[in-house]
C-alpha positions in Angstrom: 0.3 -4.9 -18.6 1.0 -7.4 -15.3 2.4 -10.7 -14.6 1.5 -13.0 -11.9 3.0 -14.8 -9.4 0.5 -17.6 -8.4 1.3 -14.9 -10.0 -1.0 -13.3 -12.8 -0.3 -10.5 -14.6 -2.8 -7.6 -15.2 -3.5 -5.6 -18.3 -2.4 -2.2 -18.3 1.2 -1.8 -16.4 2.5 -4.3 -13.9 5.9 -6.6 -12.8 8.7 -8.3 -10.2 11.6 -8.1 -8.0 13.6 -4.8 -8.6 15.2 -2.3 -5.4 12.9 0.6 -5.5 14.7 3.6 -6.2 15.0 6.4 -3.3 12.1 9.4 -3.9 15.2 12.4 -4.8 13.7 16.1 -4.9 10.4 15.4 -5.2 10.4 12.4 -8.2 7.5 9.8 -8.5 9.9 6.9 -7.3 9.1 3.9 -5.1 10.6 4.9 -1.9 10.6 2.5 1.1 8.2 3.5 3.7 8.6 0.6 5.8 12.4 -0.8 5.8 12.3 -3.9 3.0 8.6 -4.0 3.0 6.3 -1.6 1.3 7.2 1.7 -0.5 5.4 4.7 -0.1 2.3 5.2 -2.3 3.5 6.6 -5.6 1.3 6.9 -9.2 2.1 4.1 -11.4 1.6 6.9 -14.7 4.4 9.2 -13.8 6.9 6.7 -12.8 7.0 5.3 -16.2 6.9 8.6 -17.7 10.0 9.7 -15.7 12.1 6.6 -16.8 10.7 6.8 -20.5 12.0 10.7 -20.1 15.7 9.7 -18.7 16.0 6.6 -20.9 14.9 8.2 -24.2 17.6 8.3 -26.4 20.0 6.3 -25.1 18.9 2.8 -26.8 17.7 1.6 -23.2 14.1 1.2 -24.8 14.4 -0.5 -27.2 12.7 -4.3 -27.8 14.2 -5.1 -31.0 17.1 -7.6 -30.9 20.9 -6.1 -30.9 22.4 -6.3 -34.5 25.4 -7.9 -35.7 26.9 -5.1 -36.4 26.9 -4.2 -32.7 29.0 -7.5 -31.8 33.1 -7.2 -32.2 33.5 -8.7 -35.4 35.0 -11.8 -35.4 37.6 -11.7 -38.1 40.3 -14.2 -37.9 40.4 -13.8 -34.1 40.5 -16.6 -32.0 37.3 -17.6 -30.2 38.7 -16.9 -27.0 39.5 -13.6 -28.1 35.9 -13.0 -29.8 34.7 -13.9 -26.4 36.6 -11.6 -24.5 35.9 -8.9 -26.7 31.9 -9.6 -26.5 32.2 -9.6 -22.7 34.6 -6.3 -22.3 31.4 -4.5 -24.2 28.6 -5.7 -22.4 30.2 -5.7 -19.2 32.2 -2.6 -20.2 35.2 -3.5 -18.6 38.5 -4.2 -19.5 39.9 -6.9 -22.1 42.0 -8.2 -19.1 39.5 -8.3 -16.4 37.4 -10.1 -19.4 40.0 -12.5 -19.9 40.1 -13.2 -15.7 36.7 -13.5 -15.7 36.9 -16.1 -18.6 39.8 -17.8 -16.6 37.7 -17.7 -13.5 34.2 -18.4 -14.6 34.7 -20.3 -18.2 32.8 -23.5 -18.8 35.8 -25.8 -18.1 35.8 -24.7 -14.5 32.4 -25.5 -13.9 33.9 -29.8 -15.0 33.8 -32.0 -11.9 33.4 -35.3 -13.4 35.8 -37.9 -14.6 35.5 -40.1 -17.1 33.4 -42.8 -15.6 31.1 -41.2 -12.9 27.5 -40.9 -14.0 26.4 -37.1 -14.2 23.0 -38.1 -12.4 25.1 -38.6 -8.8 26.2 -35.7 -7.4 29.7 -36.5 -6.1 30.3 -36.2 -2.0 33.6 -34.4 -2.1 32.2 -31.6 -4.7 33.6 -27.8 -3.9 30.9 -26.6 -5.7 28.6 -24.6 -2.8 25.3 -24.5 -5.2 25.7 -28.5 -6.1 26.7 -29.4 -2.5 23.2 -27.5 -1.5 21.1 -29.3 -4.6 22.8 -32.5 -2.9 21.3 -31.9 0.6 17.9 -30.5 -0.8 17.6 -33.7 -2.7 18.1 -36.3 -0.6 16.0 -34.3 2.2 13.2 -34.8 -0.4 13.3 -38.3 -0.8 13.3 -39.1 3.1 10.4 -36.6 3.1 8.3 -36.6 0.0 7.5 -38.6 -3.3 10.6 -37.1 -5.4 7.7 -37.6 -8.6 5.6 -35.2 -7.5 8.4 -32.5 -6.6 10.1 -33.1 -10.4 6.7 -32.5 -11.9 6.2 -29.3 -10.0 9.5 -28.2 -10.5 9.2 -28.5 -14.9 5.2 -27.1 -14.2 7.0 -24.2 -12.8 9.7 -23.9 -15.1 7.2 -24.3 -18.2 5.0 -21.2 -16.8 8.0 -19.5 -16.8 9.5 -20.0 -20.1 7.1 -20.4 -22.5 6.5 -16.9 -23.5 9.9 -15.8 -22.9 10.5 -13.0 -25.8 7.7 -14.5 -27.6 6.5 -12.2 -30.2 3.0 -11.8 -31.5 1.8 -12.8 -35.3 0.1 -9.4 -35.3 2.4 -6.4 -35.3 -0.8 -4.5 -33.9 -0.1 -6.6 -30.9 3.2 -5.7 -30.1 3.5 -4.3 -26.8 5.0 -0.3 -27.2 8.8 0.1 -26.3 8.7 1.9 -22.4 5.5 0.3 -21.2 5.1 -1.0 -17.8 5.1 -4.4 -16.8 4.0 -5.2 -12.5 4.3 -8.3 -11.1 1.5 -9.0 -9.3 1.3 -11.8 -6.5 -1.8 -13.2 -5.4 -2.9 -15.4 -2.3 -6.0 -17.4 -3.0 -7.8 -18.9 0.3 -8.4 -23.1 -0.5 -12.1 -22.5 -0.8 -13.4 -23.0 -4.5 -15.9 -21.4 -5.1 -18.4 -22.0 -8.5 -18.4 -18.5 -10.9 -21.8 -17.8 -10.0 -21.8 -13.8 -9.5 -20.1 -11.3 -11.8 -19.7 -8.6 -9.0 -16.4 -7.8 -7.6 -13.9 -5.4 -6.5 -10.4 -3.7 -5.8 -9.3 -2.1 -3.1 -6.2 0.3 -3.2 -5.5 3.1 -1.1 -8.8 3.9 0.2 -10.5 3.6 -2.9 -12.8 0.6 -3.9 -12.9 0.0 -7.6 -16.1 -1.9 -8.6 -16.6 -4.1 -11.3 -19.8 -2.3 -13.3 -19.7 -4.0 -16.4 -22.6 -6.1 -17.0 -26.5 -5.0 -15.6 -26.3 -7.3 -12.5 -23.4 -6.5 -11.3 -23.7 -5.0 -7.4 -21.6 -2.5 -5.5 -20.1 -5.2 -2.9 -18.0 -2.3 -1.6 -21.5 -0.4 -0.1 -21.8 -2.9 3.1 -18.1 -2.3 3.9 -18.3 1.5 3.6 -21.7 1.9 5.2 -20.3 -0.2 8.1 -17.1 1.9 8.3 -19.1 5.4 8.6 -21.8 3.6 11.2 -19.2 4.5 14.1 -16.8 6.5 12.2 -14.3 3.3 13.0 -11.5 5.6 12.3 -10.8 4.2 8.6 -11.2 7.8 7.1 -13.6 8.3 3.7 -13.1 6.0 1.5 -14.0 6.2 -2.5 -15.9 4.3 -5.3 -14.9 4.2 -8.7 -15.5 2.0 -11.6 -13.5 -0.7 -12.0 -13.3 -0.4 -16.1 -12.8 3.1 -16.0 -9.5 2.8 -14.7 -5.6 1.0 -15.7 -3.1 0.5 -13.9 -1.2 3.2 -15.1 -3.7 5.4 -13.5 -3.5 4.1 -9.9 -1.7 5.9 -6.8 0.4 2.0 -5.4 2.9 0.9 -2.8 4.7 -1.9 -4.1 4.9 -4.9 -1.4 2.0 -3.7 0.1 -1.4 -6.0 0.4 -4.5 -5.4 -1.0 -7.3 -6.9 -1.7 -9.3 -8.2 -4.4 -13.3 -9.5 -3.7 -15.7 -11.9 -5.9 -18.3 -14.1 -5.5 -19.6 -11.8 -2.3 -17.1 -13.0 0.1 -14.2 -14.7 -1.6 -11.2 -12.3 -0.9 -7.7 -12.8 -2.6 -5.0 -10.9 -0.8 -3.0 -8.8 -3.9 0.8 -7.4 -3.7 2.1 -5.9 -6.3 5.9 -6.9 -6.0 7.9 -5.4 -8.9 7.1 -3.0 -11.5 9.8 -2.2 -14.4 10.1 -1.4 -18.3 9.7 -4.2 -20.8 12.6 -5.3 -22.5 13.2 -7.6 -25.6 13.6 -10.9 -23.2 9.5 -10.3 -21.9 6.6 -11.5 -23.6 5.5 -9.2 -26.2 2.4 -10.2 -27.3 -0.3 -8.1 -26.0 -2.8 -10.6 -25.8 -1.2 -13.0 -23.8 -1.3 -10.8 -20.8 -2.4 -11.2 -18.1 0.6 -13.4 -17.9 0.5 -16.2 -15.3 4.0 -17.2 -14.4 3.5 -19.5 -11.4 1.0 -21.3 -9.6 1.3 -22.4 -6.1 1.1 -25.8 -5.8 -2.6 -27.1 -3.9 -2.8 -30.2 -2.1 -6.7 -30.1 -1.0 -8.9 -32.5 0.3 -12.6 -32.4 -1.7 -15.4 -33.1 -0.2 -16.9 -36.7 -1.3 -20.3 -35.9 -2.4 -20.0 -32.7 -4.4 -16.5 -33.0 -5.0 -16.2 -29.2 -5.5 -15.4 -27.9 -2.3 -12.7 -28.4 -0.1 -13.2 -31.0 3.2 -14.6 -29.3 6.0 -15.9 -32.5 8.1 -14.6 -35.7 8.7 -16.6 -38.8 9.5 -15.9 -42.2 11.3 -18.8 -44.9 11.9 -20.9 -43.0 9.6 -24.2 -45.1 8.2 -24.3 -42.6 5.5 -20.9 -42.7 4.1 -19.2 -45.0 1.6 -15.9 -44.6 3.0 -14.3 -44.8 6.8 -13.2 -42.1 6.8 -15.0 -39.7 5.1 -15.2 -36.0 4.0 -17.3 -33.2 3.7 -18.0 -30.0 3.0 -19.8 -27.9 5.5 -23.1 -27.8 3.2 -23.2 -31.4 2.3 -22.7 -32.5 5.7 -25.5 -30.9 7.3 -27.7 -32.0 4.8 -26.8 -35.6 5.1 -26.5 -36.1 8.0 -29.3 -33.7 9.7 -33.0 -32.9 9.3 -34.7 -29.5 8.5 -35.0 -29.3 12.3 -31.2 -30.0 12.8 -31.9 -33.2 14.6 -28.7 -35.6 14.1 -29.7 -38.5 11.6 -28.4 -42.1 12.2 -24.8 -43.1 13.8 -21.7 -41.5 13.1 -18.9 -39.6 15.0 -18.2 -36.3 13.0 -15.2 -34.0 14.0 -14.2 -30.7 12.2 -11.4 -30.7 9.6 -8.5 -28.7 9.0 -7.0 -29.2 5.0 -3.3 -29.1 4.7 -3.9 -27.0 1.9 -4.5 -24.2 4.0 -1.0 -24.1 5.1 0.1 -23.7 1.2 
């Protein structure tokens, strides 16, 4: 299974953000190929099965939460004690560092307020770094942008994020297996919407183009691309075909941090990097069903076009006869056939100038 970022994850073995481990005699692990980049190609399969093989046994795999029994019992111990105790086994240190780290770290230190100062100010003189960096992010927002629209993005993102957070599925037959995969999959998505219009599409990864075949009209949108690569042998090597649904993740030869692509609609291309890939633990989402898991969406401030009001602003208009609005916008299509004839002689008075959407910078 996958997660997104802006992310979406994809069924059958995908995640985010750990160090790849070094490639050591010959093991299927994600080694760097170019310096905090991309790794070098590796198959998604066998590195699972490795981990599943070292982990097995050890209690590393499995989802279910940790029983009581497992926590230092409380007794008639003080809290602070309990505490201590709970930390010196998960951290497997000693009771003393525990109680340092308590000392150090505990709630009480984190206290900067007195009795009367309102915990919505951050305080000028605070020696927290973290709160003395909120501070300055904060009040760069409000001499730069609408502090409304940045709180509502921020809970949108935090909501994507949480709300499946070791959610568990009504149906045990949807319980995701202990030692399965999870990849974190990123990807970019050019500010041009297109309508769903075509069922045909494709993946690309490492030389291989994996073509959605499912349904009776489907096309091979890979063929131009190949048949254009071989014309002049370009120097691209042979690449393959496959079928798209005959094929999971688990199956595929990767790099993580590398981009590749995914096509639709003809010529709608999404730029995919798979950033992360990593066991499920008891803290994931494990209900099957909800995956492909989108965890968060870029945030698109796009300019539509006023007529269709589907695509995004390609034209912009001032003086215009034609248009209810000074300025106005338009998509390339709807523009032409405004404010031109079948013979692409200019209709009426206007002053037209090609437009750029901020969104395009997103």
């Amino acid at each position: 299974m996958a997660e997104g970022n802006s992310g979406v994850p994809v069924c059958s073995g995908l995640s985010s953000g750990q160090v790849p481990v070094p490639n050591s005699g010959g093991c299927n692990f994600p080694e760097y190929e170019v310096p905090e980049i991309n790794t070098r190609a590796f198959h998604v399969g066998t590195f699972g099965e490795q981990w599943r093989g070292r982990l097995s046994g050890h209690g590393d795999l499995s989802l279910k939460e940790p029983p009581a029994s497992a926590l230092p019992e409380r007794g008639g111990v003080a809290d602070s004690a309990w505490e201590d105790a709970t930390v010196a086994r998960d951290l497997g240190c000693s009771m003393e560092a525990a109680a340092e780290l308590r000392a150090i770290c505990g709630l009480d230190k984190l206290k900067c307020l007195g009795e009367e100062e309102d915990p919505e100010v951050i305080p000028e003189n605070t020696d927290l770094v973290t709160l003395g960096v909120r501070k300055r992010l904060l009040e760069h927002r409000e001499e730069t942008i609408t502090i409304d629209r940045v709180c509502r993005q921020e809970t949108f993102a935090y909501e994507m994020e949480s709300r499946a957070v070791g959610k568990k599925p009504e149906n045990p037959a949807d319980m995701v297996e202990e030692g399965e995969l999870i990849l974190s999959v990123n990807i970019l998505y050019p500010v041009i919407f297109h309508k769903d219009l075509y069922k045909s599409a494709f993946f690309y990864f490492e030389g291989t183009f994996y073509n959605d075949k499912r349904y009776p009209e489907c096309r091979d949108l890979s063929r131009t691309i190949i048949e254009w690569s071989e014309s002049h042998d370009r120097g691209y090597g042979k690449f393959q075909t496959a079928k798209m649904e005959d094929f999971a993740f688990n199956d595929l030869h990767i790099k993580l941090g590398f981009p590749y692509l995914y096509c639709h609609q003809g010529d709608c291309e999404h730029v995919i990097v798979v950033t992360d890939i990593r066991l499920v633990h008891c803290d994931d989402c494990l209900d099957r069903k909800l995956y492909p898991l989108l965890t968060k969406k870029h945030w698109l401030w796009t300019r539509k076009c006023f007529v269709c009001k589907m695509y995004t602003a390609r034209w912009v208009t001032n003086n215009d006869s034609f248009a209810p609005d000074d300025p106005c916008f338009f998509c390339d299509v709807c523009f032409r056939m405004l404010h031109y004839d079948s013979e692409g002689n200019k209709l009426g008075e206007f002053l037209a100038y090609p437009y750029v959407d901020p969104g395009t910078f997103n």
